[in-house]
N, C-alpha and C positions, 0 to 999 in steps of 0.2 A: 867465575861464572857458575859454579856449582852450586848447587841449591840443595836444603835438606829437606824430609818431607813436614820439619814444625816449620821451616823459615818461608815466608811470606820471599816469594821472586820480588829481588830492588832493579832488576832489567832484563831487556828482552832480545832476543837473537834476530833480528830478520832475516828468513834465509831468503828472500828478494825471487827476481824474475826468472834467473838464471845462476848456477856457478860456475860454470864455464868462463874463462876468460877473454877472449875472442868474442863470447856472445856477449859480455855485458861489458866489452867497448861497442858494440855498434848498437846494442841498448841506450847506451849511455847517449851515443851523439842524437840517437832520435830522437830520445826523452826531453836534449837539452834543445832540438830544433822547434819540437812542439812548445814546449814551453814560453820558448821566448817568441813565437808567432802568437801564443796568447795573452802575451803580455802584453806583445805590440798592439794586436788585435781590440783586447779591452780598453785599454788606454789610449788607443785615437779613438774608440766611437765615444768615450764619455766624454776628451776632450771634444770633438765635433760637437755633441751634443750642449755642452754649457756655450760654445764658443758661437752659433747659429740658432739662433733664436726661432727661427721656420724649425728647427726639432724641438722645440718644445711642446709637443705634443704627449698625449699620455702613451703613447705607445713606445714612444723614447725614451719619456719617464721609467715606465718597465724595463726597458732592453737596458738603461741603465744599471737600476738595481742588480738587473740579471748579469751584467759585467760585472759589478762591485763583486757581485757573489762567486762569479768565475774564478776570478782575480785572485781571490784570498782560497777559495774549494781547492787550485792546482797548486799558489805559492804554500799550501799546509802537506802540501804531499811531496812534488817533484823533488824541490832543490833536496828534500832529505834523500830521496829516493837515489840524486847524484851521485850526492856524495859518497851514499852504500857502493855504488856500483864504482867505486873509484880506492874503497877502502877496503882492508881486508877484516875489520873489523866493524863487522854491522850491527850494532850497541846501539839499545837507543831504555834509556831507564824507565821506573814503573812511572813516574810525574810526567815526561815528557809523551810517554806512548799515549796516558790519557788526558793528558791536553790535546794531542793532534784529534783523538778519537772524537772528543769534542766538539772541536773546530769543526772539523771533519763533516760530520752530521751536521750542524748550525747550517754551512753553506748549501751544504749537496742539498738538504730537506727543504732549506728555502729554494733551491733553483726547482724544487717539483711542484711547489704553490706557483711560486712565479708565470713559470712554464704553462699553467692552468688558467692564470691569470690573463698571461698576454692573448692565450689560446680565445678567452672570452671577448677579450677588446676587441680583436680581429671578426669575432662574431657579430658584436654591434655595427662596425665599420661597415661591414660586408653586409651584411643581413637588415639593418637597422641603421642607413647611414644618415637621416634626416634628423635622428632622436639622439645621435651620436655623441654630441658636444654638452646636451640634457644630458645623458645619461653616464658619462664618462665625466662625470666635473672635475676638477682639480682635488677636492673633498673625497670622492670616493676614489681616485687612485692615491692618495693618501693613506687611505684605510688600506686598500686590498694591498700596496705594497709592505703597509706595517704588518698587515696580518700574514702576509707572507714569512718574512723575518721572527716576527712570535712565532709562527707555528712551527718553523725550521728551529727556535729554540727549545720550544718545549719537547719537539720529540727528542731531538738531542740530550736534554737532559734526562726522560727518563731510557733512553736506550741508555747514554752511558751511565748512568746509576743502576739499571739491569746490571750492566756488563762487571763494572769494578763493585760490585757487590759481593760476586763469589771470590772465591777463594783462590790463590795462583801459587801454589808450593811444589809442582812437580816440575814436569819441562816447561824452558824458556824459550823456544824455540816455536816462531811466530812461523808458519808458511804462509807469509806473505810480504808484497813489500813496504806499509804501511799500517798500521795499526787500525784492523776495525773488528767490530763487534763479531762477527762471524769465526773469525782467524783468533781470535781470543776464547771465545766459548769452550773453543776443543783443546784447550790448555786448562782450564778449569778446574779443580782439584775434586771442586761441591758439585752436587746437582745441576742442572741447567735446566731442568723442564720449564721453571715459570722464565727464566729470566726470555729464553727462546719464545715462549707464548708473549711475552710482555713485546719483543723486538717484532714479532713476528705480525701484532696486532695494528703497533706502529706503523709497519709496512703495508698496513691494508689499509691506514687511514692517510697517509704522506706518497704512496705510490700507485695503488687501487683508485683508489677515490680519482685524484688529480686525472689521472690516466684516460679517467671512464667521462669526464668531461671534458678532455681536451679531444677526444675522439667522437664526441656527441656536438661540439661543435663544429669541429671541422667537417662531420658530415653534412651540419647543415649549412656549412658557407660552400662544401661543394656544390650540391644543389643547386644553392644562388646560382653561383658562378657556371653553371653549366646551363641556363637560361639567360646568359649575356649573347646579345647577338653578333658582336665580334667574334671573329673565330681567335683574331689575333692577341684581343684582349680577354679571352677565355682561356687561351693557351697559355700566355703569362699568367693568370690568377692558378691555374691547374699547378703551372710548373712551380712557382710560392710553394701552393699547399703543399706540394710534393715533397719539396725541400724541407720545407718546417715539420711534416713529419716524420719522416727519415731519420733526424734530429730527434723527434721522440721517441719511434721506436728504441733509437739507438742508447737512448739514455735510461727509460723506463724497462726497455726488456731486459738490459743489464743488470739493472739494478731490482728487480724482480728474482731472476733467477739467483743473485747473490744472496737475496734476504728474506727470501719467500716458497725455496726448495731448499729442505733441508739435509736432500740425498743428494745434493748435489758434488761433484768431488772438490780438495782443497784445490786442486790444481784448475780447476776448469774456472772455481769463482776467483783464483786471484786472476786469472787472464781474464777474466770477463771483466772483473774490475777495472781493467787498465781504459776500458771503454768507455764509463761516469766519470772516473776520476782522473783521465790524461786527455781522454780526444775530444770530447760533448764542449768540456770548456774552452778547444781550438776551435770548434763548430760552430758552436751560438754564436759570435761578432759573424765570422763569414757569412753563415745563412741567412740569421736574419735579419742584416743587415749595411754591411760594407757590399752586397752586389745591389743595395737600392737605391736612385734615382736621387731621393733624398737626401742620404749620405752623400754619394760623388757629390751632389751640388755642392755641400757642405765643405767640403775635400777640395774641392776647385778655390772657393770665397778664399779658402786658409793659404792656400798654394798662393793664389791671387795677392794676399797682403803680405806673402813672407818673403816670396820667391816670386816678382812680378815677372821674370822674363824667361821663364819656365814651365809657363801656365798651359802653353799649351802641350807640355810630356803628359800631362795629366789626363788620363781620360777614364 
């Protein structure tokens, strides 16, 4: 693993969450609990979803994509991340680091269009519910889903073509426990000013932007919602928004402070990381959408034809 300062690094060190060994068994068991509740998680709402035709709506349509992108954003990081914490040798080579980096960004960047995306559906529904089915066609959530996917790739590719552009001849030794841009910069042998401005500008058009309209909508579906004359159906639509942004704080502040302070310390942005890339994709199925009304139905029908004499454990 020695490196010389003409030899181009062929792999990378992760020194991960922790080296203590005590801390990264119970790292380990939670990493693998999350995990596999977001596997469960993404994989019943899109099965629900193809399987119940009453989801077939566009807001399904998104929360599915926003699965798909869950799914692959957590299965590009965790199971590596296990097996570090279970190995004494945390290797991971220069092909494989920038493939994950890749992947990496593809997902996460589409879940910040997405996330923008749904944020506006829920504006029409709310705000606009007459115009709804006009203006949410089958055609434009085609688009806004494709353009989500394009735009999570194109930033992707130029962050990772900033990134493996300079130069990696000194230390191999990554603090952190996945491979991203940031954690890599400070290994760098060459300059970093542009490639940081290039990552940095990214993050104002894939985190900024999305951010500043998912919060320009939900102000104004509060509004709506807070001139419904239910008290009890104002209290439900509040406690929604509540959730759903919680959810983006949670995911947008992290991921701001990761890629958009660059004083920020190694230690503070890989913990903060663990918050975009381990818990946001345990959260999306739950919040927005396994505690909805829509879902259980869906949940019940499936229970109903698989397990008919069991239907009513389900609730």
């Amino acid at each position: 693993m020695r490196q010389t300062n003409q030899t181009q690094v062929a792999e990378f060190f992760l020194l991960g969450l922790s080296d203590d060994p005590n801390t990264q068994q119970l790292l380990f068991t939670l990493l693998l609990g999350v995990y596999l509740v977001t596997v469960l998680g993404n994989l019943l709402l899109v099965s629900l979803v193809q399987a119940d035709s009453q989801l077939h709506t566009p807001m399904y349509f998104f929360l599915c994509n926003l699965s798909v992108a869950d799914l692959c954003f957590s299965t590009n990081i965790v199971p590596q991340a296990l097996v570090h914490l279970l190995s004494r040798k945390k290797v991971i080579s220069f092909t494989q680091c920038a493939a994950q980096l890749f992947l990496f960004l593809i997902f996460g960047c589409t879940q910040c269009v997405l996330l923008a995306v749904m944020s506006y559906d829920r504006y029409v529904a709310i705000c606009n519910p007459l115009h709804y089915y006009s203006i949410m066609t089958r055609r434009v959530c085609i688009q806004l889903a494709t353009g989500s996917w394009t735009s999570g790739i194109f930033v992707s590719v130029v962050d990772t073509t900033f990134t493996l552009r300079l130069t990696y001849q000194g230390s191999n030794r990554i603090a952190h426990f996945f491979c991203e841009a940031p954690a890599l910069l400070i290994l760098a042998s060459t300059d970093t000013r542009t490639s940081e401005m290039a990552i940095f500008l990214m993050g104002v058009v894939i985190l900024l932007i999305p951010v500043s309209l998912i919060l320009g909508s939900y102000s104004y579906i509060i509004v709506t919602v807070v001139k419904i004359k239910s008290a009890a159906g104002r209290l439900k639509a509040l406690s929604t928004c509540g959730s759903h942004l919680m959810v983006v704080i949670l995911f947008y502040g992290s991921g701001i402070i990761t890629y958009m302070t660059p004083k920020s310390s190694k230690q503070q942005k890989k913990l903060v990381s663990v918050f975009y890339a381990v818990v946001t994709p345990m959260l999306n199925p739950l919040i927005y959408s396994l505690r909805n009304k829509d879902v259980k139905g869906a949940l019940r029908k499936v229970a109903a034809r698989n397990f008919p004499n069991r239907l009513e454990d389900i609730h």
